[in-house]
N, CA, C and O atoms as a GROMACS GRO file, in nm:
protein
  412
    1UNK      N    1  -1.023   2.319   2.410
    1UNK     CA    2  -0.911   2.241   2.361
    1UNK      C    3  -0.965   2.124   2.279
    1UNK      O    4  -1.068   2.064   2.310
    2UNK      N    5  -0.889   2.093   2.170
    2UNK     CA    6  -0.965   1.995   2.045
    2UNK      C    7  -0.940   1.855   2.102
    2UNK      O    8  -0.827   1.819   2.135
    3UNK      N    9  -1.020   1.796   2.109
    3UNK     CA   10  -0.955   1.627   2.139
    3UNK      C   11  -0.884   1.537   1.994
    3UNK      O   12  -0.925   1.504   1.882
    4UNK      N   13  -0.723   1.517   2.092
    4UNK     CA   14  -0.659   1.422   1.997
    4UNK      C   15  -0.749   1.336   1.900
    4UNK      O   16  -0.854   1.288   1.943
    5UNK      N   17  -0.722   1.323   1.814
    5UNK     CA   18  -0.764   1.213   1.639
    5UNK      C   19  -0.671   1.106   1.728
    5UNK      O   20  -0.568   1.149   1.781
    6UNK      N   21  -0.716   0.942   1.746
    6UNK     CA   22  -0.703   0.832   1.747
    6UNK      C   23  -0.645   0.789   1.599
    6UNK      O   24  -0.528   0.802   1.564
    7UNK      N   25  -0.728   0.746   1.538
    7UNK     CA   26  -0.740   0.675   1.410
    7UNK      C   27  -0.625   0.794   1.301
    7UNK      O   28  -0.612   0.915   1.281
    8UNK      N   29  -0.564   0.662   1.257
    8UNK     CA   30  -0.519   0.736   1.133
    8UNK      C   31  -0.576   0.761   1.003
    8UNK      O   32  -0.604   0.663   0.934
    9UNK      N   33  -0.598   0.883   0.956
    9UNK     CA   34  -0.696   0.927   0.876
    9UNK      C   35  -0.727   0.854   0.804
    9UNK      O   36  -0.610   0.849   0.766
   10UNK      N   37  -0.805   0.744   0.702
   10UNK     CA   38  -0.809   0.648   0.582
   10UNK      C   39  -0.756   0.737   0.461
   10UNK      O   40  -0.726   0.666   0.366
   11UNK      N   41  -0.739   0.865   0.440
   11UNK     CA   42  -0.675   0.946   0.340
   11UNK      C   43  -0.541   0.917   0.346
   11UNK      O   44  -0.480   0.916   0.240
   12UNK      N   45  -0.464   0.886   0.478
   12UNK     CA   46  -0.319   0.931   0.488
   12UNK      C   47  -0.323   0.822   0.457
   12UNK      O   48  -0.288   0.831   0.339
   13UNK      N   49  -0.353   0.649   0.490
   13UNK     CA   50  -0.343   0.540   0.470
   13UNK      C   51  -0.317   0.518   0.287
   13UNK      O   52  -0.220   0.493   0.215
   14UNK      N   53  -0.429   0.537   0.273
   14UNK     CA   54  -0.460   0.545   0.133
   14UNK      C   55  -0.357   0.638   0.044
   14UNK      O   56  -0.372   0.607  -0.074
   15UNK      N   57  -0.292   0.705   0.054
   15UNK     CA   58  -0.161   0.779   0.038
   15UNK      C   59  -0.057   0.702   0.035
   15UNK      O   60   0.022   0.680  -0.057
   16UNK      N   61  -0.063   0.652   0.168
   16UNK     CA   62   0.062   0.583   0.158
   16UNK      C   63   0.054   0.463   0.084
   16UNK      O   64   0.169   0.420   0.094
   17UNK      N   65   0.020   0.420   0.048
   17UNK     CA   66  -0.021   0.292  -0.040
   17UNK      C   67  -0.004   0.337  -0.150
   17UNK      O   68   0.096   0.287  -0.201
   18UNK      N   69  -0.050   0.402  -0.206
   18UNK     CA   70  -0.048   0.443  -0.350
   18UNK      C   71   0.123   0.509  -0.380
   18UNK      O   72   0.167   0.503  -0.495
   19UNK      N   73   0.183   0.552  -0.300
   19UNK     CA   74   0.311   0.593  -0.278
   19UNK      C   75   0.405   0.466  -0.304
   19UNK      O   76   0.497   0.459  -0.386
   20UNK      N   77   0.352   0.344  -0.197
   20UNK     CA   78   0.439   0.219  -0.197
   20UNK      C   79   0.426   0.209  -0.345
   20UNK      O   80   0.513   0.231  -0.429
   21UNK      N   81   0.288   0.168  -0.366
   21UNK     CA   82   0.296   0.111  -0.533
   21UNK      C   83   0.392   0.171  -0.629
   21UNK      O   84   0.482   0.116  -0.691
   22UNK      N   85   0.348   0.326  -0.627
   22UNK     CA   86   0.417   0.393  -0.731
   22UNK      C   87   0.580   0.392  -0.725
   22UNK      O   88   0.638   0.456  -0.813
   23UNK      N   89   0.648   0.333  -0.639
   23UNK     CA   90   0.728   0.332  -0.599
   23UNK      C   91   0.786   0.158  -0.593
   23UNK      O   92   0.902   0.143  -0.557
   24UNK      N   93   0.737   0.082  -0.615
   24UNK     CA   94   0.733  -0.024  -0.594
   24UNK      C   95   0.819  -0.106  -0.709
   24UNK      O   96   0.810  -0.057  -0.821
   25UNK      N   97   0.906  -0.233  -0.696
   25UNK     CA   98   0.965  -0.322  -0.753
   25UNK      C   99   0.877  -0.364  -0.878
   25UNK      O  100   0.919  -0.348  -0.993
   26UNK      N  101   0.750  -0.421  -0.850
   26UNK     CA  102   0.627  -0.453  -0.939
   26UNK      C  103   0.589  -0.398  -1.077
   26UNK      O  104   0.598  -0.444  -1.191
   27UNK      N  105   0.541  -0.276  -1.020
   27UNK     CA  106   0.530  -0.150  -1.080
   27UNK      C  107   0.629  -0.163  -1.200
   27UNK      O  108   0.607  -0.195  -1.317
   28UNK      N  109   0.735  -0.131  -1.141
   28UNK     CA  110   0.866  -0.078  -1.228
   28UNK      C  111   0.877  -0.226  -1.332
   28UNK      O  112   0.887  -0.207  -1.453
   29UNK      N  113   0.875  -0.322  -1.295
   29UNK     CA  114   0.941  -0.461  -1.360
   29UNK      C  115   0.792  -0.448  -1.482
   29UNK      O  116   0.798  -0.478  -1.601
   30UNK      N  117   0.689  -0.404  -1.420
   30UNK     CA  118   0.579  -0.420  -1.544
   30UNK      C  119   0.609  -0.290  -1.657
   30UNK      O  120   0.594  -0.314  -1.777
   31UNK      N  121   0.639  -0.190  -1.624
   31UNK     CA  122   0.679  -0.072  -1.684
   31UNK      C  123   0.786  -0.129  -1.786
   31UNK      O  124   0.778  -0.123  -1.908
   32UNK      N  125   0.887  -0.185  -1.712
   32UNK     CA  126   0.968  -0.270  -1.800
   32UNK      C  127   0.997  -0.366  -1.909
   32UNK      O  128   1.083  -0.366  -1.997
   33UNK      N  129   0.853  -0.486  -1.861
   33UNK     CA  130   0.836  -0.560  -1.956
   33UNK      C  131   0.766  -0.476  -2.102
   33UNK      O  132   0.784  -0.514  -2.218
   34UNK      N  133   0.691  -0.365  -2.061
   34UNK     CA  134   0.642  -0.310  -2.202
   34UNK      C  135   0.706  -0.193  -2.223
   34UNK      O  136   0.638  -0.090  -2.225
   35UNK      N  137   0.857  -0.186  -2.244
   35UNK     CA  138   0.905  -0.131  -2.270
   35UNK      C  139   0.855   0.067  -2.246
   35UNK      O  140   0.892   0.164  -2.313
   36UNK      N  141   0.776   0.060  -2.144
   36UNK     CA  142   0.757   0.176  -2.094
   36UNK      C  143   0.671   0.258  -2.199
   36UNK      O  144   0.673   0.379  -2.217
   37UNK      N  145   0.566   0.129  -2.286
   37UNK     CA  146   0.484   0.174  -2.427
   37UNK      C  147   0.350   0.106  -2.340
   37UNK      O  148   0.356   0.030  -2.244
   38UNK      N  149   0.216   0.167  -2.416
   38UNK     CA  150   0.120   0.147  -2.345
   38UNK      C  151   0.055  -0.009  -2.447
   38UNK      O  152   0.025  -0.014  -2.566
   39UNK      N  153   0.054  -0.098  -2.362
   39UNK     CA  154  -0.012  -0.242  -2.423
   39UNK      C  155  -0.109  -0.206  -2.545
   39UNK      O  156  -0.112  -0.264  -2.654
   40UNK      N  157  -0.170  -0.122  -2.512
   40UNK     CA  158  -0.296  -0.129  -2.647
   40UNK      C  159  -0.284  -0.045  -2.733
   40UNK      O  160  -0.308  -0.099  -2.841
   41UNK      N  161  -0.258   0.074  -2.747
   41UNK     CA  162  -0.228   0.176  -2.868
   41UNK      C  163  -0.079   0.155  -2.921
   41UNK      O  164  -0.051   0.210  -3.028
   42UNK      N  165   0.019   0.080  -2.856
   42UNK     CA  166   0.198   0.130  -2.856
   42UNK      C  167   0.262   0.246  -2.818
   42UNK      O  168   0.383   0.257  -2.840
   43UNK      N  169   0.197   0.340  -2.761
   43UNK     CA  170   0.256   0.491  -2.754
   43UNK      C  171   0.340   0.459  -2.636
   43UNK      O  172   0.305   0.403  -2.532
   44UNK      N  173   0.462   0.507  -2.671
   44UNK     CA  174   0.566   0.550  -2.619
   44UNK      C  175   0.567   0.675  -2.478
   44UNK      O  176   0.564   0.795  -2.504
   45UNK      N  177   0.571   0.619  -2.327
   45UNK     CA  178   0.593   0.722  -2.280
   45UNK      C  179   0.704   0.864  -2.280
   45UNK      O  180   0.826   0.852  -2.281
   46UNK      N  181   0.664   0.934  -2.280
   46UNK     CA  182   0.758   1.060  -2.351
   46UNK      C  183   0.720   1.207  -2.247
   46UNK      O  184   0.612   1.255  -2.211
   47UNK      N  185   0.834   1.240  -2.226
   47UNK     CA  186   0.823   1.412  -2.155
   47UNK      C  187   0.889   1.509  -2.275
   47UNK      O  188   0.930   1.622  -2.250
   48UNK      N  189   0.894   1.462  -2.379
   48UNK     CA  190   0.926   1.585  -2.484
   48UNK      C  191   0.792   1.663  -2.481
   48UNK      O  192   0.671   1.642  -2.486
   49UNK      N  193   0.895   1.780  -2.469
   49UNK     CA  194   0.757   1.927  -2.473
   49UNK      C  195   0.668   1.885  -2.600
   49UNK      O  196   0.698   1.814  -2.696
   50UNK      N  197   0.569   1.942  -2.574
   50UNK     CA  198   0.458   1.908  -2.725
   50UNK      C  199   0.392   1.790  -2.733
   50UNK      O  200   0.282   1.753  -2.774
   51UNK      N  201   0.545   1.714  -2.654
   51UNK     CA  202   0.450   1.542  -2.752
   51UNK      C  203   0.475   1.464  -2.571
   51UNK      O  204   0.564   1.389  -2.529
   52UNK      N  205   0.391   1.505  -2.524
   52UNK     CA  206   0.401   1.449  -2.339
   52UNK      C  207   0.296   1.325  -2.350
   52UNK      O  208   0.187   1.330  -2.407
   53UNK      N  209   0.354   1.206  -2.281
   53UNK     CA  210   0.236   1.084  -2.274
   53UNK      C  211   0.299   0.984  -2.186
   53UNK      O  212   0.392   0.908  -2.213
   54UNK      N  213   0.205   1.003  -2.030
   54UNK     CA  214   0.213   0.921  -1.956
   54UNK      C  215   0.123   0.785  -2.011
   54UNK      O  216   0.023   0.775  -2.082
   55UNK      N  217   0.227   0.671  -1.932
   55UNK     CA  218   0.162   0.586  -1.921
   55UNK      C  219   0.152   0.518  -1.751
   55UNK      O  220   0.232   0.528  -1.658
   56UNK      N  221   0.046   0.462  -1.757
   56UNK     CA  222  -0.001   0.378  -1.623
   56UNK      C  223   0.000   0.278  -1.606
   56UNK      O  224  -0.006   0.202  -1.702
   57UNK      N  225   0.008   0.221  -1.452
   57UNK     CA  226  -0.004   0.037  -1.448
   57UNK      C  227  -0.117   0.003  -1.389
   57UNK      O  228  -0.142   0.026  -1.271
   58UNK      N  229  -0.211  -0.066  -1.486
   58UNK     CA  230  -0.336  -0.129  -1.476
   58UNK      C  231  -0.336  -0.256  -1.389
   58UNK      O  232  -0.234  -0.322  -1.404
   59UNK      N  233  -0.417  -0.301  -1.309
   59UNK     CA  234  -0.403  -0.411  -1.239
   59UNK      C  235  -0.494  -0.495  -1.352
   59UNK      O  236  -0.610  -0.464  -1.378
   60UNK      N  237  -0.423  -0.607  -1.415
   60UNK     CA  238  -0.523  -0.711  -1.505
   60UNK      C  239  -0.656  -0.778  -1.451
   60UNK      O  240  -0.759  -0.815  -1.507
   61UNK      N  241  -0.609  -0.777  -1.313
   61UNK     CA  242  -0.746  -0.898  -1.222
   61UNK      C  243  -0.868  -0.775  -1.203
   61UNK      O  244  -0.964  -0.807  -1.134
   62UNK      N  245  -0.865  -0.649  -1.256
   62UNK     CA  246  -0.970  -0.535  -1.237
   62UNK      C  247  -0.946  -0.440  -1.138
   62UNK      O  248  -0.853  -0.438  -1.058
   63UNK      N  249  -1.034  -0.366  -1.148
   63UNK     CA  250  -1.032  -0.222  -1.045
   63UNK      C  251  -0.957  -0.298  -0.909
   63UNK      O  252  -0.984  -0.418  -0.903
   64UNK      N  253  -0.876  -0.252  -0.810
   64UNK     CA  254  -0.831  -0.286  -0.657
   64UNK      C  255  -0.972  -0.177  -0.588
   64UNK      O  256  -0.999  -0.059  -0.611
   65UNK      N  257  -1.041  -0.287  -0.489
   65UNK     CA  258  -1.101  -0.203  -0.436
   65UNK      C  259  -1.031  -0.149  -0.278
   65UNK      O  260  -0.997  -0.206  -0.174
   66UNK      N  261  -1.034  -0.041  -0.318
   66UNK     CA  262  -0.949   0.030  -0.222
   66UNK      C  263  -0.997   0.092  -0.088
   66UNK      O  264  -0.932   0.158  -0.008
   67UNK      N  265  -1.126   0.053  -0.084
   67UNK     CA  266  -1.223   0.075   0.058
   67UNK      C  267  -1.256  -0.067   0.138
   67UNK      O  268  -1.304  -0.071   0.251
   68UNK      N  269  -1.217  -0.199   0.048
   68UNK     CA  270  -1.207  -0.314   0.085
   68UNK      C  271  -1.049  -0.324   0.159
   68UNK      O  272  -1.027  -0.372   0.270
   69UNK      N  273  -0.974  -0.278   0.088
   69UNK     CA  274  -0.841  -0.275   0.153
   69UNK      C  275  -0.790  -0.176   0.288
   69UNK      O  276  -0.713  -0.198   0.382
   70UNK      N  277  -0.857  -0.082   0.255
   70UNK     CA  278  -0.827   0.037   0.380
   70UNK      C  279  -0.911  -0.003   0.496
   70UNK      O  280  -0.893   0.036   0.611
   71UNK      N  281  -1.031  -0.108   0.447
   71UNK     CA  282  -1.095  -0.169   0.574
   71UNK      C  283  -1.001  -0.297   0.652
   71UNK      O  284  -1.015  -0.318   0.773
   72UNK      N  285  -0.931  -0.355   0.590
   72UNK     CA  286  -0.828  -0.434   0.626
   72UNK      C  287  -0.757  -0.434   0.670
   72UNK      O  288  -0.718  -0.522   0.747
   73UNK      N  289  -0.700  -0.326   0.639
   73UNK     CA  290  -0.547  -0.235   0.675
   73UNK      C  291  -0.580  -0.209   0.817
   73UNK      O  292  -0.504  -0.260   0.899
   74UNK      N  293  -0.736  -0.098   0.885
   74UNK     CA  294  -0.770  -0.059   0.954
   74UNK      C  295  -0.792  -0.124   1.066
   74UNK      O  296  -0.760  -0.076   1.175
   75UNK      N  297  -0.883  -0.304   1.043
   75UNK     CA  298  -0.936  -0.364   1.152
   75UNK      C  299  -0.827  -0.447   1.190
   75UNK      O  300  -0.830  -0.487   1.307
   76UNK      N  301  -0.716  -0.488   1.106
   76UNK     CA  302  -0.591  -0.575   1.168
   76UNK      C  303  -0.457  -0.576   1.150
   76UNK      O  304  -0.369  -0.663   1.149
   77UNK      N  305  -0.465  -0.399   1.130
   77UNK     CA  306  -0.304  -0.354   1.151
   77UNK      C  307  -0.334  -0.228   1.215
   77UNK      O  308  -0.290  -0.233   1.330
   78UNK      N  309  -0.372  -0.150   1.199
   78UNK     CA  310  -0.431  -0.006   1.257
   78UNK      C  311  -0.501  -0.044   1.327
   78UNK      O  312  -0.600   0.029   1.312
   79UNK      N  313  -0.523  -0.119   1.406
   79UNK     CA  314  -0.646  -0.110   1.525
   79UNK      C  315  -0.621  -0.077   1.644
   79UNK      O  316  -0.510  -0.066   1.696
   80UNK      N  317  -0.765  -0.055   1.706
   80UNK     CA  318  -0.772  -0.002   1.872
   80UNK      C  319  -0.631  -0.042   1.919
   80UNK      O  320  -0.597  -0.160   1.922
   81UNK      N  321  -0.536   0.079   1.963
   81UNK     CA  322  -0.465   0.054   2.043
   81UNK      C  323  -0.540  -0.018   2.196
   81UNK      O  324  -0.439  -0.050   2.259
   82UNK      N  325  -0.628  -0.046   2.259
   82UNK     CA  326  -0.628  -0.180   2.324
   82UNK      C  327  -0.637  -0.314   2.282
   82UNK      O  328  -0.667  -0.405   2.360
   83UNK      N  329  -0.610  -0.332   2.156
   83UNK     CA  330  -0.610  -0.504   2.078
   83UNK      C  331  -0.436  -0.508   2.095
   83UNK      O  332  -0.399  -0.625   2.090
   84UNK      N  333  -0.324  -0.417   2.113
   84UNK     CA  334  -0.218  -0.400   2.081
   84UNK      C  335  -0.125  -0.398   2.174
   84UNK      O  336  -0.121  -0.303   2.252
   85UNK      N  337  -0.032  -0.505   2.184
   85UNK     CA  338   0.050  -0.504   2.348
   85UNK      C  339   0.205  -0.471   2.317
   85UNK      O  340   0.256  -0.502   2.209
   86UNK      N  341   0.275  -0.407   2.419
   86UNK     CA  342   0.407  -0.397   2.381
   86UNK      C  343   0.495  -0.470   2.407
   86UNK      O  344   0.480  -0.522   2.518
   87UNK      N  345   0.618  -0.511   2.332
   87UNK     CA  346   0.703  -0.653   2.405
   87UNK      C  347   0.800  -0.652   2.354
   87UNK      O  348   0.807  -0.635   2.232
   88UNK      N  349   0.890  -0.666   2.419
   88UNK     CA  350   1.062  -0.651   2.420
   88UNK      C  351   1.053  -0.779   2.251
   88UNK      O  352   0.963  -0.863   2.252
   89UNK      N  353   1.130  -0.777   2.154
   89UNK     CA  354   1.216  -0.864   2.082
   89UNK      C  355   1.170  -1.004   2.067
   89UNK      O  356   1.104  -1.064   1.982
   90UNK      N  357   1.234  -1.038   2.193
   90UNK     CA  358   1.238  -1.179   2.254
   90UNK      C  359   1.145  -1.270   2.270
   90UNK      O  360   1.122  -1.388   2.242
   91UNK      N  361   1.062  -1.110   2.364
   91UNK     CA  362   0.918  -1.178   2.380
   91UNK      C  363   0.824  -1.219   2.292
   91UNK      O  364   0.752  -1.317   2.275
   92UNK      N  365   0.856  -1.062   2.214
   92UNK     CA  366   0.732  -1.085   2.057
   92UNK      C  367   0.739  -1.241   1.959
   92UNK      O  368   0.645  -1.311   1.919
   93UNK      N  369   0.886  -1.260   1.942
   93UNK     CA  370   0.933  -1.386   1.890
   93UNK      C  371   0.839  -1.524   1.939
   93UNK      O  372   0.755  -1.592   1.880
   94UNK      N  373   0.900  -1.529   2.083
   94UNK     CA  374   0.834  -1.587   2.125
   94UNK      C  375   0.662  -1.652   2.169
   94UNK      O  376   0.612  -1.762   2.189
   95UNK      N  377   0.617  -1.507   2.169
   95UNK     CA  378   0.448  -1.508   2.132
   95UNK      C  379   0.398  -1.569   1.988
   95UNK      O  380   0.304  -1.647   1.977
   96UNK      N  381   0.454  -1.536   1.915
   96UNK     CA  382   0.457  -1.560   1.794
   96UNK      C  383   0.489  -1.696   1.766
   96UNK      O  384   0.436  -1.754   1.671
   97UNK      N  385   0.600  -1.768   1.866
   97UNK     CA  386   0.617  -1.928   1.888
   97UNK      C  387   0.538  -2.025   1.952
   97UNK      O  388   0.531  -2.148   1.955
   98UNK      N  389   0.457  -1.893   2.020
   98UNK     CA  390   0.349  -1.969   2.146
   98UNK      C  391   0.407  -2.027   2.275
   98UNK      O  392   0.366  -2.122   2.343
   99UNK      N  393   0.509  -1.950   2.293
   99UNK     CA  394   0.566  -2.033   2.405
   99UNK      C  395   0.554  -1.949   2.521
   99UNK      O  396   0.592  -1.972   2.636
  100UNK      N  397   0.472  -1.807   2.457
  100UNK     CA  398   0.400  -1.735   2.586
  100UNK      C  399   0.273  -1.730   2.618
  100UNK      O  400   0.216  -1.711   2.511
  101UNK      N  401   0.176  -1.736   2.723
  101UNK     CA  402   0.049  -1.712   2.709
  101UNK      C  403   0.006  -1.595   2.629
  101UNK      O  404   0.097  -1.514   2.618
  102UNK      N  405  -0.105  -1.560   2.569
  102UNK     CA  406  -0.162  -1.482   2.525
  102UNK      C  407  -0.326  -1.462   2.618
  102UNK      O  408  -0.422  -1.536   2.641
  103UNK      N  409  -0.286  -1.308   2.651
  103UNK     CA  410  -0.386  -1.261   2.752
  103UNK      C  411  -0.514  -1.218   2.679
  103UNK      O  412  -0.610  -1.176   2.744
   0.00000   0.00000   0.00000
């Protein structure tokens, strides 16, 4: 019998991220400001047969390193379910206010 996978794959992570983006408010509002034409040549994105031309959204500040981020994602949101406690609403609020100990 195979032993359960813990960890969520860094592929599926990394998926989903790239999903948010592409999908994202940001994204779209930059698509927008350039009229959905690519900053440096002007070409027009287009799905007419023959004459097809995606365009993409470049991050200006350079490459996103995305093994810096999936390490982030991993050590303090995805982590060891024993760093991770469960708590009614109220409580979480409250932890979060400090008005509970933290074990």
């Amino acid at each position: 019998m195979g032993r359960k996978q813990l960890n969520t794959p860094r592929s599926q992570v990394r998926s989903a991220l790239r999903q948010l983006f592409l999908r994202s408010r940001e994204r779209a509002a930059a698509l927008k400001a350039a009229g959905n034409c690519c900053e440096e040549c002007g070409k027009k994105a287009s799905k007419a047969k023959g004459r097809e031309v995606q365009v993409e959204v470049h991050h200006r500040a350079g490459n996103l390193n995305w093994d810096l981020l999936l390490d982030h994602i991993q050590r303090h949101l995805l982590c060891d379910p024993q760093e991770m406690m469960v708590l009614c609403k109220k409580c979480h609020h409250n932890f979060h206010d400090n008005t509970i100990k933290r074990s």
